[in-house]
Structure formats: structure tokens, C-alpha cells
C-alpha positions in Angstrom: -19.8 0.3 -10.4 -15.9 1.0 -10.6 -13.7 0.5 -7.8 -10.4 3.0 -7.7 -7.4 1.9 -5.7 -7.7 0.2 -1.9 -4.7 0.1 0.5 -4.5 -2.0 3.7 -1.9 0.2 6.0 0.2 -1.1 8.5 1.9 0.4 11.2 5.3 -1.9 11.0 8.1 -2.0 13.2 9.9 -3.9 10.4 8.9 -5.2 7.4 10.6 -7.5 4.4 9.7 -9.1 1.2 11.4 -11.9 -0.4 10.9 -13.8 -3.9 12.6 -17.2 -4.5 14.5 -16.8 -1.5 15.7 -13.7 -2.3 15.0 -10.6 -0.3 13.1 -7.3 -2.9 12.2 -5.2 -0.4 12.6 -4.1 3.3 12.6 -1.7 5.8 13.6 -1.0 9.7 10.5 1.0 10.2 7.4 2.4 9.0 4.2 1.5 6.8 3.7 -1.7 5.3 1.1 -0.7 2.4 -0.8 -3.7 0.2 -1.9 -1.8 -2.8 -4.8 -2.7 -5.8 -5.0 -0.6 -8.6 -8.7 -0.6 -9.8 -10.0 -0.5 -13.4 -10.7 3.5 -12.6 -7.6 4.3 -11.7 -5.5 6.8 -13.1 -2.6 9.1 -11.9 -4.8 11.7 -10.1 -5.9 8.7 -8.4 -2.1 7.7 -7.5 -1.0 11.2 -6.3 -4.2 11.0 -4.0 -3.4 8.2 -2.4 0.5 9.2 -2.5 -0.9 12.2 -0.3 -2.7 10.2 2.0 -0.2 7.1 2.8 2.4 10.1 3.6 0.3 12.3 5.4 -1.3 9.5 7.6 -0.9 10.5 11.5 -0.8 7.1 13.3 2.6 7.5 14.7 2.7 8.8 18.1 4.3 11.7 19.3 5.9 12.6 22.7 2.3 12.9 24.6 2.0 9.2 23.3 -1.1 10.3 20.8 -1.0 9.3 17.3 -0.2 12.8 15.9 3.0 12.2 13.5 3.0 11.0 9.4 5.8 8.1 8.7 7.8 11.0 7.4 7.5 12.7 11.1 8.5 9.7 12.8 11.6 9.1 10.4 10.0 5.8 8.8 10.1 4.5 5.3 7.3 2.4 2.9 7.3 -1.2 1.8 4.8 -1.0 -0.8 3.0 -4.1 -2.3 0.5 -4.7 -5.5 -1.9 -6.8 -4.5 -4.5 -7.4 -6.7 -6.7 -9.9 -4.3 -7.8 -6.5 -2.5 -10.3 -6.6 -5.0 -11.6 -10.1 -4.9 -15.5 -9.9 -4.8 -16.6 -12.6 -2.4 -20.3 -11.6 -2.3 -21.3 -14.8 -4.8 -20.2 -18.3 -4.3 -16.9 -19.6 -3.5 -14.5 -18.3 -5.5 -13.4 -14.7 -5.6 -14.4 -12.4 -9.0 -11.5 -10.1 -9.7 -13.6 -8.4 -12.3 -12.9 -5.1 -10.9 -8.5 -5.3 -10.6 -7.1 -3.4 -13.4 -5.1 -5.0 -16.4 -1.7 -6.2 -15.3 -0.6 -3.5 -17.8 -2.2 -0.4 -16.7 -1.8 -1.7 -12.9 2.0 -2.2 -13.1 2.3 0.9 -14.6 0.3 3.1 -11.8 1.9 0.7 -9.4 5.1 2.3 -10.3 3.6 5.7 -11.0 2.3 5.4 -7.0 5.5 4.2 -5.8 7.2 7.4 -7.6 4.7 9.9 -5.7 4.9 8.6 -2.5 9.3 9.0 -3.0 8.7 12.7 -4.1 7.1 13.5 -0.8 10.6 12.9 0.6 9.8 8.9 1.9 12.2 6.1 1.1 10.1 3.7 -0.7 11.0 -0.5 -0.9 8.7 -2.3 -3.2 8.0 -5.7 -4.1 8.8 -7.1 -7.4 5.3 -7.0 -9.5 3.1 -10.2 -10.4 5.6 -12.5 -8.7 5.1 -15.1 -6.0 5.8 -12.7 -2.5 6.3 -13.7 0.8 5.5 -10.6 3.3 6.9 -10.7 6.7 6.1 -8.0 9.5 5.6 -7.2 12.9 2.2 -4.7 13.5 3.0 -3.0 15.8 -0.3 -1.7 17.8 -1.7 -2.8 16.3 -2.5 -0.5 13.7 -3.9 -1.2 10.3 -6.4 1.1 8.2 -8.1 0.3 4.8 -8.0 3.0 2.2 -10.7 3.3 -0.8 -9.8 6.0 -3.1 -13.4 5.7 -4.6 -15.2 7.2 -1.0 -13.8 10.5 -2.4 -14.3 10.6 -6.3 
């Protein structure tokens, strides 16, 4: 079985990444998305999920419902690759990562994801590929959602 891309979603009311120190990405307000690329993945899968981290209603409107996308309620994406999505836990102790695409191929739909989710109009931070992160945020709903790209195809 191949696994397409998974995203963990979070409703942020701010959200930063730093490496060595040094502050990559951030943003004031939005979705804090933790991306894997799978070994299945390609760009149709990208612009899929593009589509679906911009078009996500769990911002709430006037009535207090969740009704608005992060593009609705004026918020931007931190988007981070983050291969352990894919750890298989199901035998012993240690994680398999069998299923995580190639650095390679991942970095490159990585970027290729990041691109779609800008041309729906978003402002898009991301962190800086295979490097040591450190994520900071505050959820603010809470609201997190997990996203499997291989429910549809």
C-alpha cells in the first residue's frame, strides 16, 4: 500500500519557526500546516491538497460558526515538511519510515505545495527543509485536523 501526502492543520493565533537560533518562518495569524510527502505523491497530489489547506472553513464568522477559509479570515500559512507523519508504529519500538518519500522528490513537491497554496492568493512562511526546526504556536480552539490525501485517490 502507498500512502500520498498527510497534513496535521492547526488553527494558530501565531506561529514561528526558528533554526539555530535564527527565525525561517512566521506568521501573526492563520494555519500552522505539518506536511509529509508520501512515496505516491506527485503534483496533482500537491494542488489537491493546496485546494484543501486554502479552502478549509474552521475560522468563524460573525454568527461565531466556523464558516470562513484562512484566506476569509485574512490569515496566512506556516508550512512545515515533516516526514515523521509517516512513521509506522504498528511493529515494535522504533518507527518504519518506509513509506516518506525520497528527500529528493519530497523537497521538491514540498516546494511545489508551498507554490500552490501562494497562487490561491495566501501568504505562505515555510521552514527551511531537512533541518533541525523548532515550532512554536498557540492553537487556538483548539482546532487541529489530519489530512490524508490517499482517502480520495
Amino acid at each position: 500500500m502507498v500512502i500520498n501526502m498527510r497534513a496535521v492543520v492547526q488553527r494558530v493565533r501565531d506561529a514561528k519557526v526558528t533554526v539555530a537560533g535564527e527565525t525561517v518562518g512566521q506568521i501573526a495569524f492563520g494555519l500552522l500546516v505539518l506536511v509529509g510527502i508520501g512515496r505516491g505523491d506527485d503534483e496533482k497530489t500537491a494542488d489537491w491538497m493546496a485546494d484543501k489547506i486554502a479552502g478549509l472553513r474552521i475560522f468563524e464568522d460573525e454568527a461565531g460558526k466556523m464558516n470562513l477559509s484562512v484566506e476569509d479570515a485574512g490569515g496566512a500559512v506556516l508550512l512545515i515538511s515533516q516526514f515523521t507523519l509517516f512513521g509506522d508504529c504498528r511493529k515494535g519500538k522504533r518507527p518504519s519510515f518506509t513509506e516518506a518519500a525520497v528527500p529528493e522528490k519530497a523537497r521538491a513537491l514540498y516546494e511545489v505545495l508551498a507554490a500552490k497554496i501562494r497562487e490561491r492568493g495566501l501568504l505562505v512562511e515555510c521552514g527551511k527543509f531537512q533541518a533541525e526546526m523548532d515550532v512554536r504556536f498557540t492553537n487556538t480552539g483548539p482546532v487541529t485536523l489530519l489530512i490524508d490525501s490517499d482517502k480520495l485517490f
